[in-house]
C-alpha positions in Angstrom: 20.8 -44.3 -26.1 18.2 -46.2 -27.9 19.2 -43.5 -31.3 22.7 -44.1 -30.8 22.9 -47.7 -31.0 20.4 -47.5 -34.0 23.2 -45.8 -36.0 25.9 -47.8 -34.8 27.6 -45.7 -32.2 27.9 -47.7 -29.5 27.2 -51.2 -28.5 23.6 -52.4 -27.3 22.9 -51.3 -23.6 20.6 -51.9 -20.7 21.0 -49.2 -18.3 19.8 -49.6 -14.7 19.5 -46.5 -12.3 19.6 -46.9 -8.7 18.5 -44.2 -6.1 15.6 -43.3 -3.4 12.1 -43.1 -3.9 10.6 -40.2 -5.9 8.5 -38.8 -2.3 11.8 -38.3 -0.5 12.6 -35.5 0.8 15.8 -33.5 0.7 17.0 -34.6 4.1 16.1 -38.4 4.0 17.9 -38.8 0.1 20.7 -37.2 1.9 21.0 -39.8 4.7 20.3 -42.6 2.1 23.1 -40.9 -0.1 25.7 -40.9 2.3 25.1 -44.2 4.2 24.8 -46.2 0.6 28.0 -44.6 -1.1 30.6 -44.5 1.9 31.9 -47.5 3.6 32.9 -46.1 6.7 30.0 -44.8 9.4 32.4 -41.3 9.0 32.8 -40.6 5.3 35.0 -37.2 5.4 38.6 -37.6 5.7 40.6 -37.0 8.8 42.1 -33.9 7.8 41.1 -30.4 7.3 39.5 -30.5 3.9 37.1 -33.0 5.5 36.6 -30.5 8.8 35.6 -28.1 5.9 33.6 -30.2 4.1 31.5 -31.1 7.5 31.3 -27.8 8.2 29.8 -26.7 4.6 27.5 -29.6 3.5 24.0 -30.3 4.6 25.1 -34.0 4.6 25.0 -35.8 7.7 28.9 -36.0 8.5 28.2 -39.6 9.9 25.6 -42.3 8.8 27.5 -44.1 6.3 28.9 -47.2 6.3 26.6 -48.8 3.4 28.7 -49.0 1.1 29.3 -52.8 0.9 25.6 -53.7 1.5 24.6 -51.8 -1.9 27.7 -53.4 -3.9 26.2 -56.9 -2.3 22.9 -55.3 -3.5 23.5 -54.3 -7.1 26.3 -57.8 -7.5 24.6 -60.4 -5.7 20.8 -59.5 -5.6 19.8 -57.2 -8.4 21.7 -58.9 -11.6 21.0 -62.2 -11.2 17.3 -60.7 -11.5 17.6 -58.7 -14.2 19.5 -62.0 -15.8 16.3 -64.0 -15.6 14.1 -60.8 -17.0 16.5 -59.0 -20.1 18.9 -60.8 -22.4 22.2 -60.1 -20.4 26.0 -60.8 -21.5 28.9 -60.9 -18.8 29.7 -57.2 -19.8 28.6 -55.1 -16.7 29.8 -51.5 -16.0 29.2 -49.7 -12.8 29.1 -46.0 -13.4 29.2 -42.9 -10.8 29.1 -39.4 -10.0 30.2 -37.6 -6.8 29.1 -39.2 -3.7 28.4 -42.9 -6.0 32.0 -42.2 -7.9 33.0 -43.0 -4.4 31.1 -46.7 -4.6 32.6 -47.3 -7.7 36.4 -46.9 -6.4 35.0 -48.8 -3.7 33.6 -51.7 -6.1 36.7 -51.9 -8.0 39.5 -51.8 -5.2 37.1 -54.4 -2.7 35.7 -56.6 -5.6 37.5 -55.6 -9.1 35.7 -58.7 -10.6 32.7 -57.7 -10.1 32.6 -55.3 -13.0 34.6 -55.4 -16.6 34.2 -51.4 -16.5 33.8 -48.7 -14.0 33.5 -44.7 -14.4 33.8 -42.8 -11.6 32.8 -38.7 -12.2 34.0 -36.4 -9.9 35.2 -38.8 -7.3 36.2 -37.8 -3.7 38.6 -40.6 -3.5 39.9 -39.7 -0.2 36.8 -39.7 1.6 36.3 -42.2 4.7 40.0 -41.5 6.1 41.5 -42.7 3.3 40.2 -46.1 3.3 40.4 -46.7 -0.9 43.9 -45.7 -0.8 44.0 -48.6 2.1 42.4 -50.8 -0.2 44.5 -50.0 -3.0 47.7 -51.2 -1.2 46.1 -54.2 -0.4 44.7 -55.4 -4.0 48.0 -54.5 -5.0 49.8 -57.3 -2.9 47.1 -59.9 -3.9 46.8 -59.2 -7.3 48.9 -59.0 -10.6 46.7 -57.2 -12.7 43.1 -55.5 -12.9 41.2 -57.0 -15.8 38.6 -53.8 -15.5 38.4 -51.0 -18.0 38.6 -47.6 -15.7 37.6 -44.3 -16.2 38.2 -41.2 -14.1 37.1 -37.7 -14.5 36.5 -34.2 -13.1 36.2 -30.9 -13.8 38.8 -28.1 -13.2 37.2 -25.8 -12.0 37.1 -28.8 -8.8 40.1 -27.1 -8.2 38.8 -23.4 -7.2 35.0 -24.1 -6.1 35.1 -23.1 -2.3 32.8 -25.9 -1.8 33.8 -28.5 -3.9 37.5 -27.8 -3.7 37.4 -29.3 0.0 36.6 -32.4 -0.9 40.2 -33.4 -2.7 38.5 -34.8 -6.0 40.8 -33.6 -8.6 43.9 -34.2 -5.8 42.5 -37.9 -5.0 41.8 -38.3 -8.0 45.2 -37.9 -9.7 46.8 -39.7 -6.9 45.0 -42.6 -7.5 45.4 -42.6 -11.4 49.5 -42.5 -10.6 49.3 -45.1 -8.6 46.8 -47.4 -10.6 48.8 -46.3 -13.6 52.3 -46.0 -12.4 53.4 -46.9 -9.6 52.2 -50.3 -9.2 53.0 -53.7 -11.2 49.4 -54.2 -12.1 47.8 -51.4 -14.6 43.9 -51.7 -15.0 43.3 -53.2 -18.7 42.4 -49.7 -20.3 42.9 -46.6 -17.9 41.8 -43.0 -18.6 41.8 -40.1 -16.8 40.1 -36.7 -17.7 40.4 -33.4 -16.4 37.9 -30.9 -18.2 39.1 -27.3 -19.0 37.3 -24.5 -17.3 34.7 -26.9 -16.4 32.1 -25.8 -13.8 30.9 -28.1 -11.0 27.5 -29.2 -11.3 26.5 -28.0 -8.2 26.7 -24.4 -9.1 27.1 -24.1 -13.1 30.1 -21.6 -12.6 33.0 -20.5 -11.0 34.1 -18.2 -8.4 
């Protein structure tokens, strides 16, 4: 990142990762994972993709819930310290893959201030019975516009991935962009939406 600002190809950045200490094991960074990305104690949706998906993962199918805490954590806490510590602008980007993709729909339909960009990769946005789609409706009757810059992604192969296809995350996905885009009066500032040819999942690196 460092090499590509040198020659000019994109802006200066500080980049702050956020996850669970380096001696945990695989069980205990699944717990953390799931309770800090999903705002609901249930995070699959009510439907069957979600009965498949808690019948497939090694996730705990309940334990989240948060969701909020860490977007109080990462708003509130962590960058008004960083503030006093690195030279900071009012610029701030929250970016996301999979289970944190979720956080970042959740940060930009519960506090669309809090961040002038967020980039959500391979979201499940219907996770947690549908809740972003609840929140959606509702920022939509109290606000006229989003003043975020959005990006949404996946890969297609989302699409055919007995594992991943489950979760809905090219499905939610889509139906969230036409809304966002479409359907309502108040388009984010700069929306784009991805889907990747042929693209693998990262879980497995291929196809079936």
């Amino acid at each position: 990142m460092n090499w590509l600002h040198t020659v000019q190809e994109i802006a200066e950045l500080i980049v702050i990762g956020v996850g669970a200490p380096d001696e945990s094991d695989p069980a205990e960074f699944g717990a953390r994972r799931t309770h800090d990305f999903y705002p609901m104690p249930r995070w699959g949706d009510a439907g069957l993709g979600g009965a498949r998906m808690e019948a497939l993962s090694n996730e705990r199918p309940t334990g989240g819930g948060g969701a909020d805490a860490m977007l109080s954590f990462l708003v509130d806490e962590s960058r008004p310290r960083l503030a006093s510590e690195f030279r900071c602008d009012d610029d701030h980007g929250l970016v996301g893959f999979s289970g944190s993709g979720h956080l970042v729909g959740f940060a930009l339909l519960s506090r669309p201030a809090a961040f002038g960009r967020y980039m959500a990769s391979s979201p499940a946005l219907s996770g947690c019975e549908d809740l972003l789609f609840t929140l959606e409706a509702d920022c939509a009757a109290t606000h006229d516009d989003l003043a975020a810059t959005v990006f949404l992604g996946a890969g297609e192969a989302e699409l055919t991935d007995p594992f991943v296809a489950p979760a809905d995350i090219v499905g939610s996905m889509t139906r969230m962009v036409q809304l966002l885009l479409r359907l309502r009066d108040y388009p984010p500032r700069e929306l784009t939406a991805r889907l990747y040819p042929g693209r693998p999942t990262g879980r497995r690196g291929r196809t079936r």
